[in-house]
MARLUMRO-657763 format. One record per residue (C-alpha): x, y, z; residue in three letters. Coordinates in steps of 0.25 Angstrom, whole numbers, padded with zeros to 4 digits, always signed. Layout:
N
XYZALA
...
END
This chain:
729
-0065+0204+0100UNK
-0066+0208+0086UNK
-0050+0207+0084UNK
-0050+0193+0091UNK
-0063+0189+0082UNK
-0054+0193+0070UNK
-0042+0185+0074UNK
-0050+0174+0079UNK
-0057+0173+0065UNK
-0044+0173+0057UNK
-0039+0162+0065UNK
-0053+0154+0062UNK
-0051+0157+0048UNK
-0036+0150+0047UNK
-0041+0139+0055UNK
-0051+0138+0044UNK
-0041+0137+0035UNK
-0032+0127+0042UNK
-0044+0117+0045UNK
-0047+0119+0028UNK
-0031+0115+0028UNK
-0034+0102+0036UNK
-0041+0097+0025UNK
-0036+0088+0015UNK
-0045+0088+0003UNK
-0036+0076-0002UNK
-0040+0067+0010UNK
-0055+0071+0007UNK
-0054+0068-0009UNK
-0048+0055-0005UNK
-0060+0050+0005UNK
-0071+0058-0002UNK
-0080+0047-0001UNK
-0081+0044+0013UNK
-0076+0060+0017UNK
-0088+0065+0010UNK
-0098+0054+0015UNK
-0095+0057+0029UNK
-0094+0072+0028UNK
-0108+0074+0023UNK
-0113+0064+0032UNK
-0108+0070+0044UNK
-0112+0084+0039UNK
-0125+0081+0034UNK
-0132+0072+0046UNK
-0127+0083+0057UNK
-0130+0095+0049UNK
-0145+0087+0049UNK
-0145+0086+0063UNK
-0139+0100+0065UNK
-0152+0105+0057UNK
-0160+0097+0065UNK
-0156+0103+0080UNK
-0152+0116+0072UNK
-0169+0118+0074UNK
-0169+0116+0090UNK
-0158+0125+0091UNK
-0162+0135+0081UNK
-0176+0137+0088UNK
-0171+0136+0103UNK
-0159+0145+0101UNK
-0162+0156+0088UNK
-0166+0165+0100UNK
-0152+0166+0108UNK
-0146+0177+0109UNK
-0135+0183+0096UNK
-0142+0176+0084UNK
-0149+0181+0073UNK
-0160+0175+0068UNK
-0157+0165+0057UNK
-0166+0155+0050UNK
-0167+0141+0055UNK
-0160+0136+0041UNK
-0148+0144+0043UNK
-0147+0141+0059UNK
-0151+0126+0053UNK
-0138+0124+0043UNK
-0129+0132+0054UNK
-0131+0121+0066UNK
-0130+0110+0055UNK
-0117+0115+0050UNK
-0112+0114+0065UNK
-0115+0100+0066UNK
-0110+0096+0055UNK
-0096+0101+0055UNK
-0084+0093+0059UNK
-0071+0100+0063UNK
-0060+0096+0056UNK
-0049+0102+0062UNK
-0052+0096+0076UNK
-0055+0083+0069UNK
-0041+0082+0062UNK
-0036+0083+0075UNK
-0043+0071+0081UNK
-0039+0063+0069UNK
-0025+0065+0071UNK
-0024+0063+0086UNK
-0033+0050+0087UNK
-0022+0045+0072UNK
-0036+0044+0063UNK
-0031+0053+0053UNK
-0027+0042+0044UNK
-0038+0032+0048UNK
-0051+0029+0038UNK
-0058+0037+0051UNK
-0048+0049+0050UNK
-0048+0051+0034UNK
-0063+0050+0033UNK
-0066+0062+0044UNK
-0053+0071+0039UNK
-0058+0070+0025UNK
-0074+0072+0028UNK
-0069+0084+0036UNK
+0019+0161+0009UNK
+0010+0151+0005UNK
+0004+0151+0020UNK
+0002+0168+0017UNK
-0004+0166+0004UNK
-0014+0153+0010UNK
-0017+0163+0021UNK
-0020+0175+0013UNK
-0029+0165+0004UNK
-0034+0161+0017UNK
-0040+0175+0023UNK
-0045+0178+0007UNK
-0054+0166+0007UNK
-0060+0169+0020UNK
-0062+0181+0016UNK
-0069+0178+0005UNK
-0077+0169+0012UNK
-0080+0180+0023UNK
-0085+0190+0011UNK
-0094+0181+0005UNK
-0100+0176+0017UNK
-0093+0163+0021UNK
-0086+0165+0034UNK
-0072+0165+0031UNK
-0066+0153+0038UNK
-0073+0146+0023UNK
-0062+0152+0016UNK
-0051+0148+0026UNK
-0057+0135+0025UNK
-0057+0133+0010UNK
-0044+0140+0008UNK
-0037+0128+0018UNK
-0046+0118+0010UNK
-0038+0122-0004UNK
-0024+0122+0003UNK
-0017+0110-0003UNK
-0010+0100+0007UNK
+0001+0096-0004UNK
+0015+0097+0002UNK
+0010+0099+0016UNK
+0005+0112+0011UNK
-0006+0114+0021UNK
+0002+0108+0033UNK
+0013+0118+0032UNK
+0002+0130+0031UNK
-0005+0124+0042UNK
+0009+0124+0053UNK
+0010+0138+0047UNK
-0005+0143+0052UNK
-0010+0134+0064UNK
-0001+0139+0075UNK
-0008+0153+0074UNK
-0020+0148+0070UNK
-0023+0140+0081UNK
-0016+0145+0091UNK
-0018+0160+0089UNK
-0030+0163+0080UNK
-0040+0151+0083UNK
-0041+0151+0097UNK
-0048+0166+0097UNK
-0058+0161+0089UNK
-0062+0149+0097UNK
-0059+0158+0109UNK
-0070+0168+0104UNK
-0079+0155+0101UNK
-0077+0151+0116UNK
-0081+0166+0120UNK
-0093+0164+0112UNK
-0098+0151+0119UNK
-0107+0153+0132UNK
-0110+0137+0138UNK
-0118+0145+0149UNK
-0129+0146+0136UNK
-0130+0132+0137UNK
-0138+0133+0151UNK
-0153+0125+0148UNK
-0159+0111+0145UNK
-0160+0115+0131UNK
-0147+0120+0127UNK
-0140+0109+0132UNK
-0151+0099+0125UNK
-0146+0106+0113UNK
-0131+0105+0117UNK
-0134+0089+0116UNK
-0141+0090+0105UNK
-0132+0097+0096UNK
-0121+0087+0102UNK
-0130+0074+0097UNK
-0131+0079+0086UNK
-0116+0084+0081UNK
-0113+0070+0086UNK
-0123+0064+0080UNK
-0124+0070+0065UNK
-0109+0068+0063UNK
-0107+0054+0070UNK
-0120+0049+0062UNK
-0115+0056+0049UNK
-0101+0052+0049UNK
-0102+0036+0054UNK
-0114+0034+0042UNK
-0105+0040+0032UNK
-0092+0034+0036UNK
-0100+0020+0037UNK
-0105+0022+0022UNK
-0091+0024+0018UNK
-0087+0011+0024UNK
-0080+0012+0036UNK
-0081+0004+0048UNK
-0092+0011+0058UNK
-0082+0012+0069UNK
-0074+0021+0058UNK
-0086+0027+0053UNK
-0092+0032+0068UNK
-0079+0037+0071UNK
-0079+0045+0059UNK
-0092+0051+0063UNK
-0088+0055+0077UNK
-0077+0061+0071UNK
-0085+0070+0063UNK
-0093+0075+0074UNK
-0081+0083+0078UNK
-0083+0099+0077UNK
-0073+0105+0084UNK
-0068+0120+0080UNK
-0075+0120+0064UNK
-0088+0118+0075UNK
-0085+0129+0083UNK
-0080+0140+0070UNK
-0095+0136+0066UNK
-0102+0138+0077UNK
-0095+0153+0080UNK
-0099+0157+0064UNK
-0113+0155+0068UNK
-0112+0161+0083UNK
-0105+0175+0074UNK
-0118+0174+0065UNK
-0127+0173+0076UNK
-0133+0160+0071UNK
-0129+0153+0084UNK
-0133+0159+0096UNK
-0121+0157+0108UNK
-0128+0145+0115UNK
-0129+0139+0102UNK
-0117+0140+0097UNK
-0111+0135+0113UNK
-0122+0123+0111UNK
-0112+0121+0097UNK
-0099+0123+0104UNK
-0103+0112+0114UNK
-0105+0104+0102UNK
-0093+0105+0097UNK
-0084+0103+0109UNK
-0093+0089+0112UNK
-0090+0085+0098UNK
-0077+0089+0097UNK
-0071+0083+0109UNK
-0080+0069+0108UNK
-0073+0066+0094UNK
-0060+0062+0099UNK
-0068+0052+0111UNK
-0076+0044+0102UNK
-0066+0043+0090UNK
-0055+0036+0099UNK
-0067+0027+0104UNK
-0073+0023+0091UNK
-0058+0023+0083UNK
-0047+0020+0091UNK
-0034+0015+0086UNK
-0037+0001+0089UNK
-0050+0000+0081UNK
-0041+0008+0071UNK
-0032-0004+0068UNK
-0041-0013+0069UNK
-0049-0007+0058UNK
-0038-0005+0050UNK
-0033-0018+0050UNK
-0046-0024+0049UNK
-0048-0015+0037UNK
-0032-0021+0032UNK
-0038-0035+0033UNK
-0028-0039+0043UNK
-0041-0042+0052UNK
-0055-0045+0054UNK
-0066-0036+0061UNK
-0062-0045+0076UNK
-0047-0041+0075UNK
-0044-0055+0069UNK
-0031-0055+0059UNK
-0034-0062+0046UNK
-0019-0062+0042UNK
-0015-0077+0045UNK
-0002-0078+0038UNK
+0010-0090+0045UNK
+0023-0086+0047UNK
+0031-0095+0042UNK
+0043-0089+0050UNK
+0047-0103+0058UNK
+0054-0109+0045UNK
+0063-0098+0043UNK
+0078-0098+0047UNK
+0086-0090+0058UNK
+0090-0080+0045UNK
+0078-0080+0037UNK
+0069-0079+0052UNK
+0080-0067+0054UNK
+0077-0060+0041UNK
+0061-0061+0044UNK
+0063-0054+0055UNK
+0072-0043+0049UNK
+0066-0030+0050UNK
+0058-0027+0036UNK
+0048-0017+0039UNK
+0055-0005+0048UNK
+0048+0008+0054UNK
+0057+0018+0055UNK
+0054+0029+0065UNK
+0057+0044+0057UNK
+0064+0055+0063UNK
+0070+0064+0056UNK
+0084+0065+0064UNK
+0085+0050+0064UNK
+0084+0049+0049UNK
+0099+0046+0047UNK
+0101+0034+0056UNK
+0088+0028+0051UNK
+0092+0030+0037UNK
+0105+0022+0041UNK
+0096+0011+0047UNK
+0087+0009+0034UNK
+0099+0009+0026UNK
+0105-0003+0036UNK
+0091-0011+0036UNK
+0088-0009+0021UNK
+0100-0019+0018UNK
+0112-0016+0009UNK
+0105-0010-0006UNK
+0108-0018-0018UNK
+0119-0017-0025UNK
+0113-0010-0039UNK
+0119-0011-0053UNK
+0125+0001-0060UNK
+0113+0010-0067UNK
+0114+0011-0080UNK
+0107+0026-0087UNK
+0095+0020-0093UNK
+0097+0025-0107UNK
+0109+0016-0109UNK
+0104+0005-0103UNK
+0100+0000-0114UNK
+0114+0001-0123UNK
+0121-0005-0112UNK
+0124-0020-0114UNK
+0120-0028-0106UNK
+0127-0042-0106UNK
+0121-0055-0105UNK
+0116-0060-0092UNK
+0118-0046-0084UNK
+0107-0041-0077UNK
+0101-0026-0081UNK
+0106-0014-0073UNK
+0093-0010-0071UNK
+0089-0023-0065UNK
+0082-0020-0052UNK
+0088-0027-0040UNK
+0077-0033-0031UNK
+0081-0035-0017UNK
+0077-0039-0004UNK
+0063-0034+0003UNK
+0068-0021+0009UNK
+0066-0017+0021UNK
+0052-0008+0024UNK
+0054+0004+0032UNK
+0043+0014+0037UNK
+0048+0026+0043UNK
+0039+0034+0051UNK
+0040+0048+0056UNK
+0030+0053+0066UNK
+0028+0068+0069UNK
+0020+0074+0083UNK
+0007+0077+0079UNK
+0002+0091+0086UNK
-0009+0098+0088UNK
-0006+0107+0076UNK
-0014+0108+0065UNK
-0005+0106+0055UNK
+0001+0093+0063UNK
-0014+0086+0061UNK
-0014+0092+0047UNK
-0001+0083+0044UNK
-0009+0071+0050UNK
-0019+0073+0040UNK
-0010+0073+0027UNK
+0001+0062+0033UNK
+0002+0053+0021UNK
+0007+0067+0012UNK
+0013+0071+0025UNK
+0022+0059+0025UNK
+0026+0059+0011UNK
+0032+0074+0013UNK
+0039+0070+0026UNK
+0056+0072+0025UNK
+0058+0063+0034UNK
+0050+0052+0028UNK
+0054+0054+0016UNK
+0068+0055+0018UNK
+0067+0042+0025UNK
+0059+0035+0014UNK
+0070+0041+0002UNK
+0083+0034+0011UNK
+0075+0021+0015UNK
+0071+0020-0001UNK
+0087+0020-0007UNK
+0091+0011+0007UNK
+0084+0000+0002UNK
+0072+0000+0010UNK
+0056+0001+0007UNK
+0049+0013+0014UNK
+0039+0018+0019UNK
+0037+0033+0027UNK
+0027+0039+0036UNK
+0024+0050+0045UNK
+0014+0049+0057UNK
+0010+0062+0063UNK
+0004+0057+0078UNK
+0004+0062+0092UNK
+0018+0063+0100UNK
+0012+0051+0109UNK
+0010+0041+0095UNK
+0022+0041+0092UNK
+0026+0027+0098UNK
+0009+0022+0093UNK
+0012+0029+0078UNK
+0025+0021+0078UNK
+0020+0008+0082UNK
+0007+0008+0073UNK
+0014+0013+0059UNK
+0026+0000+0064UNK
+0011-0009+0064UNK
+0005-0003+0053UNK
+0020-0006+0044UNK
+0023-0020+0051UNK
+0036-0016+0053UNK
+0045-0025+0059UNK
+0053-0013+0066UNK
+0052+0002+0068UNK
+0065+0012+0070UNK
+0065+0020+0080UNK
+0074+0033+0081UNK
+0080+0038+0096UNK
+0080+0053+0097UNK
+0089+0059+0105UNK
+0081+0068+0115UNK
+0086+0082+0111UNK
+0082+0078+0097UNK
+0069+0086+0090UNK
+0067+0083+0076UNK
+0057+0092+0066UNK
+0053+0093+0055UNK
+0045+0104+0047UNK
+0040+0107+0060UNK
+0037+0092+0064UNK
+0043+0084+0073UNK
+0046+0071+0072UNK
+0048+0065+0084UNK
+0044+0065+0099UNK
+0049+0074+0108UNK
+0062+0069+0117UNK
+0054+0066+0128UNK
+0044+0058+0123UNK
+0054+0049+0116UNK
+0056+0039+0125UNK
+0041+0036+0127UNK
+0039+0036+0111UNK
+0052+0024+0110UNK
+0047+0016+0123UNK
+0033+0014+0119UNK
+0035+0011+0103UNK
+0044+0000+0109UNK
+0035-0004+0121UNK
+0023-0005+0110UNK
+0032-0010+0099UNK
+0023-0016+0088UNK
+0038-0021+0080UNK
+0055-0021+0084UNK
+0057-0008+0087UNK
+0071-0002+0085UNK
+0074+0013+0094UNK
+0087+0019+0087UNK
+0096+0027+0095UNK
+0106+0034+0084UNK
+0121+0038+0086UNK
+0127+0040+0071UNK
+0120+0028+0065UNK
+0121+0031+0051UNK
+0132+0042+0051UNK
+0138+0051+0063UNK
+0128+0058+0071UNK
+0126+0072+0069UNK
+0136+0079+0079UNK
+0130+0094+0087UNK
+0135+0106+0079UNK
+0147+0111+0085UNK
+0148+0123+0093UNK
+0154+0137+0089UNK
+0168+0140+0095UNK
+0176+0154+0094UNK
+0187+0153+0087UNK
+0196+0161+0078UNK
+0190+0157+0065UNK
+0183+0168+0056UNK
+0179+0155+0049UNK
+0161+0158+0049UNK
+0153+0148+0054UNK
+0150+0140+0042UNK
+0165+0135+0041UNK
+0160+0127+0052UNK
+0151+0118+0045UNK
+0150+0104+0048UNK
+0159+0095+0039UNK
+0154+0086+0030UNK
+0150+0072+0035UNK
+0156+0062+0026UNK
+0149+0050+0021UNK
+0149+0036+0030UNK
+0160+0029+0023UNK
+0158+0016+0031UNK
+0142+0013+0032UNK
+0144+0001+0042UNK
+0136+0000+0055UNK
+0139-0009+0066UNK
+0129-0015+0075UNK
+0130-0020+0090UNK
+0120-0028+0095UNK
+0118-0033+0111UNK
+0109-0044+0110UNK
+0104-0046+0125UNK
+0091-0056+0120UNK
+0076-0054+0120UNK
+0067-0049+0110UNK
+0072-0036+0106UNK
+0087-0042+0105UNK
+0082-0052+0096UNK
+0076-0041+0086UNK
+0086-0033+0086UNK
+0096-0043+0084UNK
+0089-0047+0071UNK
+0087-0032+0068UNK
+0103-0032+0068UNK
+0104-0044+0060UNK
+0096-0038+0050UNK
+0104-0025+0051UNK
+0117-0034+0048UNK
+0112-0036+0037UNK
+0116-0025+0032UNK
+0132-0026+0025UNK
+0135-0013+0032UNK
+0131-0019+0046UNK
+0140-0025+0057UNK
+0134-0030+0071UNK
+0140-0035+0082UNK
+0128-0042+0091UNK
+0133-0047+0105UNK
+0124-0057+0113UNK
+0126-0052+0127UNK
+0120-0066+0136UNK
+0118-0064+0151UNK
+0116-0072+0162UNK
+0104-0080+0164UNK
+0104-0079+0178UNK
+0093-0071+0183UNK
+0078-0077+0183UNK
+0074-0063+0189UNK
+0076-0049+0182UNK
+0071-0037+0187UNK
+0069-0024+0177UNK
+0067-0010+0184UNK
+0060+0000+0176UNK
+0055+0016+0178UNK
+0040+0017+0176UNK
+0032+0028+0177UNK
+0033+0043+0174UNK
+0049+0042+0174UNK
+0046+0043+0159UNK
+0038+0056+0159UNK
+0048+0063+0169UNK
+0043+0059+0181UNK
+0046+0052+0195UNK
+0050+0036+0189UNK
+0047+0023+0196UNK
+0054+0010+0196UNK
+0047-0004+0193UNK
+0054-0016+0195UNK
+0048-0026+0185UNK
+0055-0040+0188UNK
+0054-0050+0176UNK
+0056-0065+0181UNK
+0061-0074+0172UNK
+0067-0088+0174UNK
+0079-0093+0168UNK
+0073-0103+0159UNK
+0066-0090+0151UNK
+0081-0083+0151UNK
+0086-0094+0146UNK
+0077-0097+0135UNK
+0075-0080+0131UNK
+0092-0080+0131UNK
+0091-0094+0122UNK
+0082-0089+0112UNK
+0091-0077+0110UNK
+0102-0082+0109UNK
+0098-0093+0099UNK
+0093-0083+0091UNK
+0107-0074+0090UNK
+0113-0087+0087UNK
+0104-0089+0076UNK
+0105-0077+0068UNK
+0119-0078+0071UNK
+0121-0090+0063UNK
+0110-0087+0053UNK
+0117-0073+0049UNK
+0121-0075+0033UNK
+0136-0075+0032UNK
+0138-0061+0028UNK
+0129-0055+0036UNK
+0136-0062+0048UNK
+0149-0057+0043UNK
+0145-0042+0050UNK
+0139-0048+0062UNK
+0146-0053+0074UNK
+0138-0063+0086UNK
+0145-0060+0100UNK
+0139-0066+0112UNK
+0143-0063+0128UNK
+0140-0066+0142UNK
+0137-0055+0150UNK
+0134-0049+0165UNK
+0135-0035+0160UNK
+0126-0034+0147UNK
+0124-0020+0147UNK
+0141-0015+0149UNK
+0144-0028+0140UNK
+0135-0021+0129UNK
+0140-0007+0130UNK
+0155-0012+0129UNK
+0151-0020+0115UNK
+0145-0010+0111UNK
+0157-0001+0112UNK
+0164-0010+0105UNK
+0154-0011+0095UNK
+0150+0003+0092UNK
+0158+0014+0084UNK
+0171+0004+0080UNK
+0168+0013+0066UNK
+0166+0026+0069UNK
+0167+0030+0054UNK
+0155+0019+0050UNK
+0140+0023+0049UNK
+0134+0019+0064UNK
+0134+0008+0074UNK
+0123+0003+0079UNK
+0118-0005+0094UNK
+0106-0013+0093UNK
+0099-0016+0107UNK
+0085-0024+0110UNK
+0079-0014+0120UNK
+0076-0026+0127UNK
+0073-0025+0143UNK
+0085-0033+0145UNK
+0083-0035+0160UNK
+0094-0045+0161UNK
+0106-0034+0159UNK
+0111-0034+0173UNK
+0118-0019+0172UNK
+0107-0012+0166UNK
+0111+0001+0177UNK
+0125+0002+0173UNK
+0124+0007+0161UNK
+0114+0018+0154UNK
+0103+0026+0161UNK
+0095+0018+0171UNK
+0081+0023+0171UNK
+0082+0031+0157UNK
+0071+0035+0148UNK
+0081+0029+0136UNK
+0083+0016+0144UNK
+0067+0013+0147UNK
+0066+0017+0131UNK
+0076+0010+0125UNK
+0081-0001+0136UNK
+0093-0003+0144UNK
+0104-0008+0133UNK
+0101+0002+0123UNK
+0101+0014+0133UNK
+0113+0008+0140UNK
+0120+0008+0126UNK
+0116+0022+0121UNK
+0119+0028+0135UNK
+0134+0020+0134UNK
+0137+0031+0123UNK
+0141+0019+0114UNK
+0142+0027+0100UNK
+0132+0019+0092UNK
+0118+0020+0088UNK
+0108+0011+0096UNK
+0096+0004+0091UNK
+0085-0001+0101UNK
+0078-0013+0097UNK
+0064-0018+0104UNK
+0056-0032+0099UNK
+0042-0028+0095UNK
+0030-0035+0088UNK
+0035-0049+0083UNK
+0050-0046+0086UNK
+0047-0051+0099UNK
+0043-0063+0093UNK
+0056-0064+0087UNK
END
């Protein structure tokens, strides 16, 4: 036992330090106000009360058995220190899981509550120190993780380095011996358990009062400021390291210190209950945007402004629907193929005048009339793009620690800033971030961060299943299984147009499997079989074939072509397959259930009636509109782009044999491309000829871009879906 107290005590002194490491003195000097008003206040009302119930406990229990006999004062401060503690470690966890780290809520409780060899032995000195003077040592761990600095992710990377044997290996004897030392048969009368309740009233009540008065002074809403109150009422394991430094001095007798641990568990476990009650995302963005402006208390809009979109032309209404703000979804083996479609949509770059060194700028003559060198070309608004990268948060310390620190976290991320660096020189105005959220959020994350940036599309990248993509350590992206529900519920819930891109060399050639070693007779070592070098794109064109079929999301993505024809190095071939209107019945089967989750599928027939006059009206609108922007197009924009329209009983084999003609005539260019509406397209007759019937693909990306990539047709694939007003459009 004295060997497992030992271990048991080095791991609570590195989990001392690790908790002093959570904390980021920045965050508190930047919310000192309202950090300090309610820290002290949800210290000093429960340590009030904790004095006041210390007296009943003090005189019913000083008898029991193991305790020394202490002055009331001491016992006094002891129980008021209890009550008033808040554990951090279990509170950043909280936070992080319920997405209030970066709320007003989440800030305000964070901030009230060979280099890892030399931090370590630093580390065991101070504790020692503290042991010797007569501090218990985890004060020491404590302060020494308190000094750590958080620069350059410092304390991130020390923390990866230490959790996994802290709280796995070391920690768990401790609370185990804690658990040894806790006896609920003590707990066996009317009076025990009346203070059981009472210590319970009042942990709740010391903190919640404390915390909602101060919170409320510092002006925050009382919705916000009672949450922040139950929040602090959170003990959790900093409770229970307490509690056992007073059962080894014998201040606590053991049915006192189990009366404590009840506490605890009550408190701790209630937290996460009544802050998804009183705070949940709802109120969250309702409080935010009433705090914006955009409303009023009832939920009311106050932004009146008139469109004034009805007087404009065919060309000028197509270039108010152009994408303008994009989100791009960031993974880190997509970056080539995205980098190739900000390229495309930030436009061709202005041509630039020579550059002149500035020293003999000014002997150079300048004739009459000329414009300056130096001149700065102004150009077009350029397109906005946000790219997001999302990385699984865990259960790991160091995970939560990188929630806490985002903002500096995303500012040191490669793969933003790579992404940022190439969007800048192409033209376009950026912005990058990254979100560290729950596997599950992913598809939520996406759609709230597309809401928050009105963006008009977000880009999504198709990972192939067998791909895993990390990091540093960190992943960024789902795991292959998981995929298919991430895509389909960010386009069933789509708050904007939605694009899904499926990449075959778009950009450049695909990266091709290493070859295998053969024997043969060479005495040639392995490094004269290095790759050879891959020599610049010499012909940068893309060519484009687009299936138009009708309905919402053909007509977004045929705008989205049009605006990617914009580019000089674009050609597109857009083909309006029209079939017969002949059916006022159509029928859809779909597989529902747990096919999805790898279990036993069921079949629904969902029949949709419509009657010919709404066929004929839906197939007018479209076609007016292709002709439209067909005859809108400038002269030498539609010198690239060619209109081909045809009848058709066979619109899926139809598809695939243009699309063969289409794709991959220039091998030696930078890409083709095949844009498809994901569109349900209940009127294509062969959908069971081609492609996978009943595949998790098909149901995620629909039946004509899963026929097409199934087809083998060599060509990149980009899935189109209408969302917020491109439905309207």
């Amino acid at each position: 036992m004295p060997n497992l107290n030992l271990v048991a005590n080095l791991g609570l002194i590195l989990f001392l330090f690790l908790v002093g490491l959570e904390v980021n003195m920045k965050m508190f000097m930047s919310n000192w106000k309202v950090a300090l008003s309610v820290g002290l206040a949800g210290m000093l009302l429960p340590f009030g009360l904790g004095a006041a119930i210390a007296y009943g406990l003090y005189h019913e229990f000083r008898n029991d058995p193991n305790t020394v006999h202490i002055s009331f004062g001491v016992y006094m401060l002891f129980i008021g220190t209890a009550l008033a503690i808040t554990a951090f470690p279990v509170l950043c966890r909280i936070l992080t899981e319920l997405k209030l780290l970066s709320t007003p809520v989440g800030v305000t409780v964070l901030a009230a509550g060979s280099s890892v060899a030399l931090t370590l032995l630093l580390v065991l000195l101070s504790s020692w120190f503290t042991g010797i003077i007569g501090v218990h040592a985890i004060f020491g761990a404590f302060l020494v993780g308190l000094i750590c600095p958080h620069e350059g992710g410092f304390a991130i990377g020390l923390t990866e380095k230490l959790e996994d044997m802290v709280s796995v290996l070391l920690l768990p004897l401790y609370f185990a011996l804690s658990g040894l030392s806790t006896n609920i048969g003590l707990l066996n009368d009317g009076i025990t358990w009346a203070y059981v309740i009472g210590v319970c009233a009042v942990a709740f009540a010391g903190k919640i009062i404390g915390g909602t008065l101060a919170a409320r002074a510092c002006k925050l809403v009382w919705r916000e400021s009672f949450t922040i109150g139950c929040l602090m009422s959170c003990k959790g394991l900093v409770e229970l390291i307490v509690l056992n430094i007073g059962l080894q001095a014998k201040i606590l007798s053991t049915r006192t210190f189990t009366i404590f641990v009840v506490m605890a568990l009550i408190t701790t476990v209630s937290t996460t209950p009544m802050t998804i009650a009183l705070y949940p995302p709802w109120y969250q963005k309702k409080l935010d945007a009433w705090k914006r402006g955009e409303i009023d208390w009832d939920g009311n809009t106050l932004n009146n402004a008139s469109s004034d979109s009805n007087t404009e032309g065919p060309f000028e209404k197509l270039q108010s629907t152009q994408v303008r703000k994009l989100m791009v979804y960031l993974r880190l083996d997509s970056l080539p193929s995205l980098f190739t479609f900000i390229s495309l949509l930030g436009g061709d770059k202005a041509s630039a005048a020579a550059k002149i060194h500035r020293n003999k700028l000014a002997l150079a003559p300048v004739p009459e009339g000329s414009e300056s060198s130096s001149a700065t070309v102004i150009g077009k608004r350029p397109l906005e793009v946000h790219g997001l990268r999302i990385i699984e948060l865990t259960e790991r310390t160091s995970s939560v620690m990188q929630v806490a620190e985002q903002d500096e976290f995303s500012n040191r991320d490669p793969v933003v800033n790579a992404f940022r660096t190439f969007a800048q020189l192409s033209n376009v105005a950026v912005t990058g971030d990254v979100q560290i959220v729950l596997e599950e959020s992913f598809a939520e994350t996406l759609a709230s961060q597309a809401t928050d940036h009105a963006s008009d599309m977000v880009l999504i990248p198709w990972s192939e299943t067998n791909s895993s993509t990390e990091l540093d350590g960190r992943k960024d992206n789902i795991s292959s299984g998981l995929q298919d529900v991430f895509i389909r519920k960010t386009l069933e819930d789509a708050v904007c147009n939605t694009a899904v891109f499926y990449n075959r060399g778009f950009g450049g050639p695909s990266i091709s499997e290493p070859k295998s070693l053969v024997r043969t007779g060479s005495r040639l070592s392995l490094r004269s079989n290095r790759e050879p070098l891959t020599a610049p794109i010499a012909d940068r064109s893309h060519h484009i074939y687009f299936p138009f079929f009708g309905g919402a999301d053909d007509r977004v993505a045929l705008r989205f072509v049009l605006q990617l024809a914009g580019n000089t190095n674009i050609t597109a071939t857009i083909v309006h397959f029209i079939l017969p209107l002949q059916s006022t019945k159509e029928s859809v089967t779909e597989t529902v259930g747990p096919a999805s989750l790898g279990g036993s599928s069921s079949r629904l027939d969902i029949t949709e009636r419509m009657d010919t006059d709404t066929l004929h009206a839906s197939a007018a609108r479209d076609t007016t509109l292709l002709h439209t922007l067909r005859d809108s197009l400038p002269a030498v924009q539609a010198t690239r782009v060619v209109f081909v329209e045809k009848s058709t009983t066979t619109p899926i084999a139809d598809c695939l044999e243009h699309a063969k003609q289409e794709i991959g005539q220039s091998p030696n260019n930078a890409g083709d491309l095949i844009v498809v509406g994901r569109g349900r397209h209940v009127r294509l007759s062969d959908i069971e000829t081609h492609g996978n019937a009943g595949s998790e693909m098909r149901k995620t990306l629909g039946i004509l871009a899963e026929s097409i990539i199934s087809s083998g047709v060599k060509g990149s694939v980009l899935v189109i879906k209408a969302g917020g007003r491109g439905l309207d459009e």
